[in-house]
DSSP file (Angstrom, degrees, kcal/mol; ACC not computed):
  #  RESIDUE AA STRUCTURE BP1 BP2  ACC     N-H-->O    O-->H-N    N-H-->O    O-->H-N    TCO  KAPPA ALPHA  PHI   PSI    X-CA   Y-CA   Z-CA
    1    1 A X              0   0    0      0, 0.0     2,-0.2     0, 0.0    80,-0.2   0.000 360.0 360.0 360.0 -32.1   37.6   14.0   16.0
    2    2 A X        -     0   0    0     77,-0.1    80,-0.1    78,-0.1     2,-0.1  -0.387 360.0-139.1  -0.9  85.6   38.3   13.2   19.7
    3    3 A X        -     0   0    0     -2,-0.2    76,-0.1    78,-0.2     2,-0.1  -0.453  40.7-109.5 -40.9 131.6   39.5   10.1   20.9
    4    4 A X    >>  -     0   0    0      1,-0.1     3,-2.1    -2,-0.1     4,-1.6  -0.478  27.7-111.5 -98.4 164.8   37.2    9.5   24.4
    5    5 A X  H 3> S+     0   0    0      1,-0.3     4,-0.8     2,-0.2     5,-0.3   0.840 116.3  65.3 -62.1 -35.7   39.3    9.9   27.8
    6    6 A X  H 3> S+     0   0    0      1,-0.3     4,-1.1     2,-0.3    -1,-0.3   0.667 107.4  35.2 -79.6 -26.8   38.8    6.2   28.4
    7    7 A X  H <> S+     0   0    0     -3,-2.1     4,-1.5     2,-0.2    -1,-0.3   0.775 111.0  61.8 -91.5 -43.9   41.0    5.0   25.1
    8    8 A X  H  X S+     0   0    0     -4,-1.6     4,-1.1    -3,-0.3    -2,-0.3   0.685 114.3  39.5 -62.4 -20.9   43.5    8.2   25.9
    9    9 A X  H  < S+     0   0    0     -4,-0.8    -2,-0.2     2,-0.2    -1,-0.2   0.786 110.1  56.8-105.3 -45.1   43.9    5.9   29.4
   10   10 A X  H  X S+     0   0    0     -4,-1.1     4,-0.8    -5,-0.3    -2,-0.2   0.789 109.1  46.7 -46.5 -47.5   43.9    2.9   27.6
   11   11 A X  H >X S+     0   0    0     -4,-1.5     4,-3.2     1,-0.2     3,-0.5   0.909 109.9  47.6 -88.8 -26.8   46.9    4.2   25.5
   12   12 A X  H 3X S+     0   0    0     -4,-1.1     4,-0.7     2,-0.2    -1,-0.2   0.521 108.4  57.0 -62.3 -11.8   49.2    5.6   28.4
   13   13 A X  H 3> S+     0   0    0      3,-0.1     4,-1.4     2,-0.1    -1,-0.2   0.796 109.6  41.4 -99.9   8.0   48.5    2.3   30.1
   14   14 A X  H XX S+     0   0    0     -4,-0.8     3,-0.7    -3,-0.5     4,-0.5   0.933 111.1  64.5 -76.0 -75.9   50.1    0.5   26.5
   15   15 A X  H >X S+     0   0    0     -4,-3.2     3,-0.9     1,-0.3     4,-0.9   0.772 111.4  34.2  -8.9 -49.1   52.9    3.7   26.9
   16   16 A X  H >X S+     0   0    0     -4,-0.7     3,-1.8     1,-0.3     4,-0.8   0.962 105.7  67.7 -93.8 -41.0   54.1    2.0   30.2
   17   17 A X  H << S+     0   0    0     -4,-1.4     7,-0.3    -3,-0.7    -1,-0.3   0.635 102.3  49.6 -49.8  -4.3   53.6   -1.6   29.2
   18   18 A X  H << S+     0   0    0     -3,-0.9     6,-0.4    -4,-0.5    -1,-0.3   0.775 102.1  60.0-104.7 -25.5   56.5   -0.9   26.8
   19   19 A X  H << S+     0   0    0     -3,-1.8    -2,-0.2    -4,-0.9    -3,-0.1   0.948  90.7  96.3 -46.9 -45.9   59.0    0.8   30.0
   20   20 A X  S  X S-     0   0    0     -4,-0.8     4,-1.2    50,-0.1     3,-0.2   0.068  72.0-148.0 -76.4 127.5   58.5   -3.0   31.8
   21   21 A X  H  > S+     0   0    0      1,-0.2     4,-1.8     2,-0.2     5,-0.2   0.989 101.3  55.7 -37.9 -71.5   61.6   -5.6   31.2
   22   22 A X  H  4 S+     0   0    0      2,-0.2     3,-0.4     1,-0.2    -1,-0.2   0.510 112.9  36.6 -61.5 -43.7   59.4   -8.3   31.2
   23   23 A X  H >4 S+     0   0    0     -3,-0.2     3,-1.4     1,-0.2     7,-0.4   0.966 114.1  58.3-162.5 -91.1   56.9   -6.8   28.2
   24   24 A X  H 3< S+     0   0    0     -4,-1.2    -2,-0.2    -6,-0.4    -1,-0.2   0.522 107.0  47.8 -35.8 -40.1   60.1   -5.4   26.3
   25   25 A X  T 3< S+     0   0    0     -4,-1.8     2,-0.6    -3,-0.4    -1,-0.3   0.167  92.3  94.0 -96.3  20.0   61.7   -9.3   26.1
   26   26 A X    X>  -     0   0    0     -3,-1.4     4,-2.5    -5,-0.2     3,-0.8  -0.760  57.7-173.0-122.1  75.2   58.3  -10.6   24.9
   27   27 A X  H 3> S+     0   0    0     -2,-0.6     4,-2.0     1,-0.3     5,-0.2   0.739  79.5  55.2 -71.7 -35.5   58.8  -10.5   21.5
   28   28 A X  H 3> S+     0   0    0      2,-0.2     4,-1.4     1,-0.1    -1,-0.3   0.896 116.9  37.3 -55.1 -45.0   54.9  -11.5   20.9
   29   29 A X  H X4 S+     0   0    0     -3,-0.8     3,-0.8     2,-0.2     4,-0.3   0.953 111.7  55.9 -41.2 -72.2   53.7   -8.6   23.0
   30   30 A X  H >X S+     0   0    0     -4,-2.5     3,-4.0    -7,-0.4     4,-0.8   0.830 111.6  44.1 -19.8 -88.0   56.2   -6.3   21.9
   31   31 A X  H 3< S+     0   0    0     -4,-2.0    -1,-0.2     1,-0.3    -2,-0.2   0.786 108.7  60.6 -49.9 -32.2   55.1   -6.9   18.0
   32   32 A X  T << S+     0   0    0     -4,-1.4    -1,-0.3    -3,-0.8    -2,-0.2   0.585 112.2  41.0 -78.4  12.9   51.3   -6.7   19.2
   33   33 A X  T <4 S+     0   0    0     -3,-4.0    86,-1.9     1,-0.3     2,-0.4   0.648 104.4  62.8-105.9 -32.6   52.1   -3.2   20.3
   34   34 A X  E  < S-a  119   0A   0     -4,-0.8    -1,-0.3    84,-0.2    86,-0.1  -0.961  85.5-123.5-125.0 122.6   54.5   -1.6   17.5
   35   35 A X  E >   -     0   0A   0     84,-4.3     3,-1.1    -2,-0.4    -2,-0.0  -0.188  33.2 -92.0 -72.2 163.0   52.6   -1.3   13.9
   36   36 A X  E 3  S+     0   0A   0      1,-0.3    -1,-0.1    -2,-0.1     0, 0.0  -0.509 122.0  36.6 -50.8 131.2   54.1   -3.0   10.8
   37   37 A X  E 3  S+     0   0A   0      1,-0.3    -1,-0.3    12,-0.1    -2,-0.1   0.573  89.8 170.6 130.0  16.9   56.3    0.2    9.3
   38   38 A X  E <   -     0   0A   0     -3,-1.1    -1,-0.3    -4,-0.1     2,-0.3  -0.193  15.5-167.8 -41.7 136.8   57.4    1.3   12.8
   39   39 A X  E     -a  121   0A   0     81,-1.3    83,-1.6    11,-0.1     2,-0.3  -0.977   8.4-172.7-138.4 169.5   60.0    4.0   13.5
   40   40 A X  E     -aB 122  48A   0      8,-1.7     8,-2.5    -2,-0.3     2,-0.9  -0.971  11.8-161.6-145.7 117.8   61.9    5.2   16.6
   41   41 A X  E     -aB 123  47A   0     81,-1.8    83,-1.7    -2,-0.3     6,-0.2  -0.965  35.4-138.2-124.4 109.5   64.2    8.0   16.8
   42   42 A X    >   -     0   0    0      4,-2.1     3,-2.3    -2,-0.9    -2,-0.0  -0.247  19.7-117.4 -68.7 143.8   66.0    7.2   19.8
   43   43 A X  T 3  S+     0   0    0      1,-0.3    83,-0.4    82,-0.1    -1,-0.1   0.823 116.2  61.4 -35.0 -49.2   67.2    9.3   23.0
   44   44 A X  T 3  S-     0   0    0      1,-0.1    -1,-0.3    81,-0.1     3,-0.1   0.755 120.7-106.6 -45.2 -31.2   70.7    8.2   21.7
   45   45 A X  S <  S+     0   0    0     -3,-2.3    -2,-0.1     1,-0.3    -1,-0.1  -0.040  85.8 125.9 133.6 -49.5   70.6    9.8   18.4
   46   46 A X        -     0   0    0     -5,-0.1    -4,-2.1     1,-0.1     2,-0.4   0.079  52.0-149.6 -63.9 155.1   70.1    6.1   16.9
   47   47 A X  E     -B   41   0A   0     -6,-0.2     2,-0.4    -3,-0.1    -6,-0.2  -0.997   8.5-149.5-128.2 141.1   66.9    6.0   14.6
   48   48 A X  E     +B   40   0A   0     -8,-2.5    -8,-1.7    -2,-0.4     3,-0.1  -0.951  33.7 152.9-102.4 127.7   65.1    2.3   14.7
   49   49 A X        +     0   0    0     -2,-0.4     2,-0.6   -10,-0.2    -1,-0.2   0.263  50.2  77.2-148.2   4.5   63.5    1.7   11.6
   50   50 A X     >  -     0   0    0      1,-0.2     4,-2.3     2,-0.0    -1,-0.1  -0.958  58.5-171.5-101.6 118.6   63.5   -2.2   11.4
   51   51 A X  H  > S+     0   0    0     -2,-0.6     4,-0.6     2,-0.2     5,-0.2   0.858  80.2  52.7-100.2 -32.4   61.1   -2.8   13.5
   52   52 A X  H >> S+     0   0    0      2,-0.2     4,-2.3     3,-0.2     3,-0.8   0.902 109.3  56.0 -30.4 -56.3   61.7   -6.7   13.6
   53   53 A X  H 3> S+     0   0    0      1,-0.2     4,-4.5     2,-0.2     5,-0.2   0.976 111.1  39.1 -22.3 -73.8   65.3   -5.8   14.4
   54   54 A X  H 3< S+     0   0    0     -4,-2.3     4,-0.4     1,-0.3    -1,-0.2   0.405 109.3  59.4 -78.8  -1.6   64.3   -3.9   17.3
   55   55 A X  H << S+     0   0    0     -3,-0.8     4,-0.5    -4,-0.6    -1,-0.3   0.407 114.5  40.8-143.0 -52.6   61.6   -6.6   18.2
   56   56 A X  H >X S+     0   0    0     -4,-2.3     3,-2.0    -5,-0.2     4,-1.8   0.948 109.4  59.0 -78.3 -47.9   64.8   -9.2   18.4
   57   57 A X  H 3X S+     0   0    0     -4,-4.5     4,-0.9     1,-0.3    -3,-0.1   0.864 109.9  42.2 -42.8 -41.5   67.2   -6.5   20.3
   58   58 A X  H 34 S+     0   0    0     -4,-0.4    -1,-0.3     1,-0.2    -2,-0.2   0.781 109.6  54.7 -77.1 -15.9   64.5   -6.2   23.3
   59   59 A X  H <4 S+     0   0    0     -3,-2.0    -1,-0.2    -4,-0.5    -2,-0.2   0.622 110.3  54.6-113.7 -26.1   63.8  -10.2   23.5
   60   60 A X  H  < S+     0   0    0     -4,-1.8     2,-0.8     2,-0.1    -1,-0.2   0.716  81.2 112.5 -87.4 -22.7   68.0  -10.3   23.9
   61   61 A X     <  -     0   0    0     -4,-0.9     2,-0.3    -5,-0.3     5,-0.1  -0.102  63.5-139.7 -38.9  88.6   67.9   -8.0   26.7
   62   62 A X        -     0   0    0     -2,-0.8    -2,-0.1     3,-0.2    -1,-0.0  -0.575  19.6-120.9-101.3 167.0   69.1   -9.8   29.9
   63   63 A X  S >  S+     0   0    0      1,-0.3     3,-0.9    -2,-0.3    -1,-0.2   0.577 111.6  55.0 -82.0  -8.8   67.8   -9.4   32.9
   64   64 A X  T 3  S+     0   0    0      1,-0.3     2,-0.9     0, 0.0    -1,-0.3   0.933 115.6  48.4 -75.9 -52.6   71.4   -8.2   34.6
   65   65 A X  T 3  S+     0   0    0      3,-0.0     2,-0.3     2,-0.0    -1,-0.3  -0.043  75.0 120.4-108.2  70.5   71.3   -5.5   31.8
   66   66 A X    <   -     0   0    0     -2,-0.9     2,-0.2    -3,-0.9     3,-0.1  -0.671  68.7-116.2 -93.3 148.8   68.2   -4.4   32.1
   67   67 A X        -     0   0    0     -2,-0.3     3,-0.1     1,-0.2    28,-0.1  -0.602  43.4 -90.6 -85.1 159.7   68.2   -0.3   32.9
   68   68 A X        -     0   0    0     26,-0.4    -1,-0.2    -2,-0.2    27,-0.0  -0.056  68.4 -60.1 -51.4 146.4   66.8    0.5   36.1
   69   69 A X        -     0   0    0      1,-0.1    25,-1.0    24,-0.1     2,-0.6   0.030  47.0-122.3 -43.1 137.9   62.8    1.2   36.0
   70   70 A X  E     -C   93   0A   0     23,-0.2     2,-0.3    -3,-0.1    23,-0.2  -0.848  18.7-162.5 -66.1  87.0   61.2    4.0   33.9
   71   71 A X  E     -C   92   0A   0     21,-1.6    21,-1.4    -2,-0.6     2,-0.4  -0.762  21.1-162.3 -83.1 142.5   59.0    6.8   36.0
   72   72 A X  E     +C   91   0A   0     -2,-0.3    19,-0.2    19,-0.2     3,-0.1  -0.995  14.5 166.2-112.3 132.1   56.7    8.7   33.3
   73   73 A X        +     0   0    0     17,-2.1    17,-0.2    -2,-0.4    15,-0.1  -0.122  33.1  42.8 -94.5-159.2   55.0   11.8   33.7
   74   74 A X        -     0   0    0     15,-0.1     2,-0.6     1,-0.1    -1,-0.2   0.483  66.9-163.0  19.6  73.8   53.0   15.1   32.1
   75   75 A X        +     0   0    0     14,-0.2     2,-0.3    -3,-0.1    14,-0.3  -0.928  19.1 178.5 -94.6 116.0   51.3   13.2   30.2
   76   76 A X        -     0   0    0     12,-0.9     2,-0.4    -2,-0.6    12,-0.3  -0.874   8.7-166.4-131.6 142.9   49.6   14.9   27.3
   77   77 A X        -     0   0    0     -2,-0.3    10,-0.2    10,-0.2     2,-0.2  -0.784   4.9-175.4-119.7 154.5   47.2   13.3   24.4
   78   78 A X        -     0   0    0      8,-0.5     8,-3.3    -2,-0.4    -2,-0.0  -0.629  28.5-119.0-173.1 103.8   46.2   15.2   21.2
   79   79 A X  E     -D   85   0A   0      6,-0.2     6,-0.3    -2,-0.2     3,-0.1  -0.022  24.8-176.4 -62.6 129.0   43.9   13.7   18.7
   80   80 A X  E    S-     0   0A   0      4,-1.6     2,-0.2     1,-0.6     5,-0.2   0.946  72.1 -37.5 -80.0 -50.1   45.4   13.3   15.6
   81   81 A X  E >  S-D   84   0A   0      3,-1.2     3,-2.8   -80,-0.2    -1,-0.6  -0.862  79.7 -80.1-167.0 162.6   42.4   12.1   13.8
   82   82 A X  T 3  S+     0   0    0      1,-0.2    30,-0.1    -2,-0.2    -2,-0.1   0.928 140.6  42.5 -42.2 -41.8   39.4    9.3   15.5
   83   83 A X  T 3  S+     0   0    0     28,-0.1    -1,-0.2    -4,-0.1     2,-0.2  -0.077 114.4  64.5-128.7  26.5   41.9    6.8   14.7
   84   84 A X  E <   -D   81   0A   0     -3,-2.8    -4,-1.6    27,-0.2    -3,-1.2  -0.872  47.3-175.5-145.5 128.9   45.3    8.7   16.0
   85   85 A X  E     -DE  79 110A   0     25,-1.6    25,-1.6    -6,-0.3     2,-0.5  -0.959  17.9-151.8 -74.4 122.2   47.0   10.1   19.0
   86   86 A X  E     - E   0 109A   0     -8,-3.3    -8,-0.5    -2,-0.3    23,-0.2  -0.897  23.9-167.5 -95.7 140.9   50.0   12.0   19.8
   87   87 A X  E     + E   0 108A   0     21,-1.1    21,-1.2    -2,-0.5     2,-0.3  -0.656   7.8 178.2-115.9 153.6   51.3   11.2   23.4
   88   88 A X  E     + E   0 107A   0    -12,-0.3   -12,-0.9    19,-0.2     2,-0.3  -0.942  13.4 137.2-146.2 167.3   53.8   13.2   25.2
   89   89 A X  E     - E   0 106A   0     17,-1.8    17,-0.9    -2,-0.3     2,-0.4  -0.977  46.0-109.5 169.1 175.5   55.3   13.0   28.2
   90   90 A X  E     - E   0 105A   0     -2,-0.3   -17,-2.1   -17,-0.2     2,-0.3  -0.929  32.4-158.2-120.8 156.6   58.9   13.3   30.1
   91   91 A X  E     -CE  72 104A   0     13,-1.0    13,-4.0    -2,-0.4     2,-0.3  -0.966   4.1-149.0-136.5 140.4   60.4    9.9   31.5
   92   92 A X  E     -CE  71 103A   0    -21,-1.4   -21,-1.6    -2,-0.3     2,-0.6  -0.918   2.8-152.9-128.7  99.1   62.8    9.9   34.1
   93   93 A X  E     -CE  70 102A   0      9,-1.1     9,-1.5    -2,-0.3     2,-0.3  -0.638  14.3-145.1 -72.5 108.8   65.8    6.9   34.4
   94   94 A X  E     - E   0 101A   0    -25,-1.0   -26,-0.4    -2,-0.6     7,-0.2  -0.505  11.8-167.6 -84.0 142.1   66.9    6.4   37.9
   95   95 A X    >   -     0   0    0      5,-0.8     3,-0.6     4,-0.5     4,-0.2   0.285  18.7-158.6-108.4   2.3   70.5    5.5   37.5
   96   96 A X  T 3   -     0   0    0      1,-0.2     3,-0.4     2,-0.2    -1,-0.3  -0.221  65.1 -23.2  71.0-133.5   70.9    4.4   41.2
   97   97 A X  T 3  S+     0   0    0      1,-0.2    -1,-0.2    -2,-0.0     3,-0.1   0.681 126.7  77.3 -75.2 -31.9   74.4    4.4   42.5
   98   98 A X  S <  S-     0   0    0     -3,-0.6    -2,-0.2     1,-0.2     2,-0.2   0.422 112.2 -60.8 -75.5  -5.3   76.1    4.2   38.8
   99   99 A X  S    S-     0   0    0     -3,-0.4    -4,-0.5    -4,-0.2    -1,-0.2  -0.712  80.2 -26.5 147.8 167.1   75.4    7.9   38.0
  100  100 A X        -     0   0    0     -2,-0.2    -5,-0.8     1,-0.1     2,-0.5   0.539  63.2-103.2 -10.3 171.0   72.7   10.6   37.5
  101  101 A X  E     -E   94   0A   0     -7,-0.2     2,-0.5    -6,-0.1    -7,-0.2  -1.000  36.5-130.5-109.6 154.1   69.0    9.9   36.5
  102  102 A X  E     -E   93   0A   0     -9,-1.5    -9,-1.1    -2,-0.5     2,-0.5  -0.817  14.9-150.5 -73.3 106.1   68.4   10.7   33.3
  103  103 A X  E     -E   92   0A   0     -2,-0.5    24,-4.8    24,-0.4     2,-0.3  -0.649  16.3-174.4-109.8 110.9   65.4   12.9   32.1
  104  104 A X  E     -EF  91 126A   0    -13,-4.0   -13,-1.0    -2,-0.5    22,-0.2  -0.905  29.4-142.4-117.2 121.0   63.6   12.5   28.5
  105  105 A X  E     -EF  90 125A   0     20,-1.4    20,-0.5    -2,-0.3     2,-0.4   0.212  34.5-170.5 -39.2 150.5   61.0   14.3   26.5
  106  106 A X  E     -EF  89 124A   0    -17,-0.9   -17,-1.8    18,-0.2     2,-0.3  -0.981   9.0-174.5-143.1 141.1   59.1   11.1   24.7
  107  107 A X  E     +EF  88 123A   0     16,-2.0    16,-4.8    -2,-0.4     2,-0.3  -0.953  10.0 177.0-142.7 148.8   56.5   11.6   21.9
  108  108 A X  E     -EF  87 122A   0    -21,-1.2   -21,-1.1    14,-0.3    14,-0.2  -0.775  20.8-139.1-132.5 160.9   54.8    8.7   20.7
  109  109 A X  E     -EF  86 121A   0     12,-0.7    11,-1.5    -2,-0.3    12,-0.6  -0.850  14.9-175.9-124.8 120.1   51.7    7.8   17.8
  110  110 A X  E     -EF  85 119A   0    -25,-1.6   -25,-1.6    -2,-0.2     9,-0.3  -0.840   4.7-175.9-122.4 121.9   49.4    5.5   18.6
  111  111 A X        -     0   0    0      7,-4.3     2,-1.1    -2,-0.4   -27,-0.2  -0.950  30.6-116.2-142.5 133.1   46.9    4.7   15.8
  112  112 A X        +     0   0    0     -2,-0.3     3,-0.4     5,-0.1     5,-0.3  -0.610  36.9 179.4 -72.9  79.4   43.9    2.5   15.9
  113  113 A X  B >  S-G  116   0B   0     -2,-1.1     3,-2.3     3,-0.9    -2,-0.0  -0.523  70.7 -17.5-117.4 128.3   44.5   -0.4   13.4
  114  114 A X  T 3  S-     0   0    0      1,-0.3    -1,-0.2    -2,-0.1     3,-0.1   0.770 129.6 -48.9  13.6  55.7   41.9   -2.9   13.2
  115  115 A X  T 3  S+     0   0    0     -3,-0.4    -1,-0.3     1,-0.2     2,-0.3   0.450 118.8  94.6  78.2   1.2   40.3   -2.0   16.4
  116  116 A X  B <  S-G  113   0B   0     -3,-2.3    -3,-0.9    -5,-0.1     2,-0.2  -0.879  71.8-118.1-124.7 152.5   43.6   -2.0   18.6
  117  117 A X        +     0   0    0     -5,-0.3     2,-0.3    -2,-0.3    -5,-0.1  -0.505  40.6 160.7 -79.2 135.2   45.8    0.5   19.6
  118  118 A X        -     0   0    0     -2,-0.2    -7,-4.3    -7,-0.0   -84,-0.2  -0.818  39.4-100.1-121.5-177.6   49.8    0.5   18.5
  119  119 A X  E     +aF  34 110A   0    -86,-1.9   -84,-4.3    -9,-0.3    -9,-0.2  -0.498  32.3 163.5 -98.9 131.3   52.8    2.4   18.0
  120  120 A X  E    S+     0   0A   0    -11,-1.5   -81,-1.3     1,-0.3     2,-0.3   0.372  77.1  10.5-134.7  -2.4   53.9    3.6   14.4
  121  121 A X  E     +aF  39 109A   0    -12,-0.6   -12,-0.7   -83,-0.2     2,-0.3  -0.744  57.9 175.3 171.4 117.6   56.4    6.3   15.7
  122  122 A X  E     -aF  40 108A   0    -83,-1.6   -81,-1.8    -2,-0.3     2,-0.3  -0.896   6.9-171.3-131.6 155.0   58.1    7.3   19.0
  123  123 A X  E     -aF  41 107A   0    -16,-4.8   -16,-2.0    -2,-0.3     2,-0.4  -0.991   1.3-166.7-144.0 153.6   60.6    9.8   19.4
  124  124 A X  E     - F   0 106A   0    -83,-1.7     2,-0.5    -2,-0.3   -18,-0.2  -0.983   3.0-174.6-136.5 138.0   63.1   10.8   23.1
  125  125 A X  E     - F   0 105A   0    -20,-0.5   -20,-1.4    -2,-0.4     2,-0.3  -0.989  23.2-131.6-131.5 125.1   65.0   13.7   23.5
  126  126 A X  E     + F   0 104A   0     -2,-0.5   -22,-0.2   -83,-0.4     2,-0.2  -0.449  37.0 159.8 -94.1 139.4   67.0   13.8   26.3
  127  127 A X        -     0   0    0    -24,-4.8   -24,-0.4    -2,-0.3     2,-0.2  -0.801  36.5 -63.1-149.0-174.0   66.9   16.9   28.4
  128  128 A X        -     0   0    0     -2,-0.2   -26,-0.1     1,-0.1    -1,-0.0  -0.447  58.7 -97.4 -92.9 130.2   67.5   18.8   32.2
  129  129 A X        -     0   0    0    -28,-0.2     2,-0.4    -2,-0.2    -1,-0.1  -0.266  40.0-167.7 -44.0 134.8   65.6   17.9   35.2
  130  130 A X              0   0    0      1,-0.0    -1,-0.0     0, 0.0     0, 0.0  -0.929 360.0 360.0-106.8 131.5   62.6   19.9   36.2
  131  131 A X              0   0    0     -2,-0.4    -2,-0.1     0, 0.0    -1,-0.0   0.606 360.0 360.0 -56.4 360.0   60.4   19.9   39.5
């Protein structure tokens, strides 16, 4: 029932491909990452559940308000099923001069849909810096 380490590597490096502006405003990419029926329960509060919506929102993101880079850590994988993962990990937004950085738990599921990896469900909860 294992997913092998090499696919678990494979999916953290799709995990960061989604932090990047440039990837995030790329609406084809974007959609070849996040499965049909997607959902998002956002850092905010907000829950994403049109996943076209949210598909348009990042491709409108310009480049002046783009947030500041995404560090991700602790990364941990847990086989769901052969064809599922849950990812976790904390991400940390540096907020530069304009205020604090911000620190969130992130859980993702990545499940293996005609032989590729996407996103059906990500979740952030924002929480206190750690060392």
């Amino acid at each position: 029932m294992n997913v092998p380490q090499h696919e678990l590597e494979e999916i953290r490096l799709l995990e960061q491909k989604l932090h990047l502006p440039e990837i995030r405003r790329s609406p084809a990419v974007v959609a070849e990452l996040l499965a049909k029926g997607f959902v998002e329960f956002g850092s905010s509060g907000t829950v994403y559940d049109d996943r076209d919506e949210l598909i348009a929102g990042l491709a409108a993101e310009k480049r002046e308000e783009a947030a500041p880079p995404i560090i991700s850590r602790d990364y941990a994988f847990r086989s769901i099923s052969p064809d599922a993962v849950l990812v976790t990990y904390r991400s940390i937004r540096w907020a530069g001069e304009s205020g604090p950085e911000r620190h969130t738990l992130r859980s993702s599921i990545w499940q293996r849909t005609e032989g590729r990896w996407q996103m059906i469900f990500h979740q952030g909860t924002p929480t206190t810096p750690r060392d």
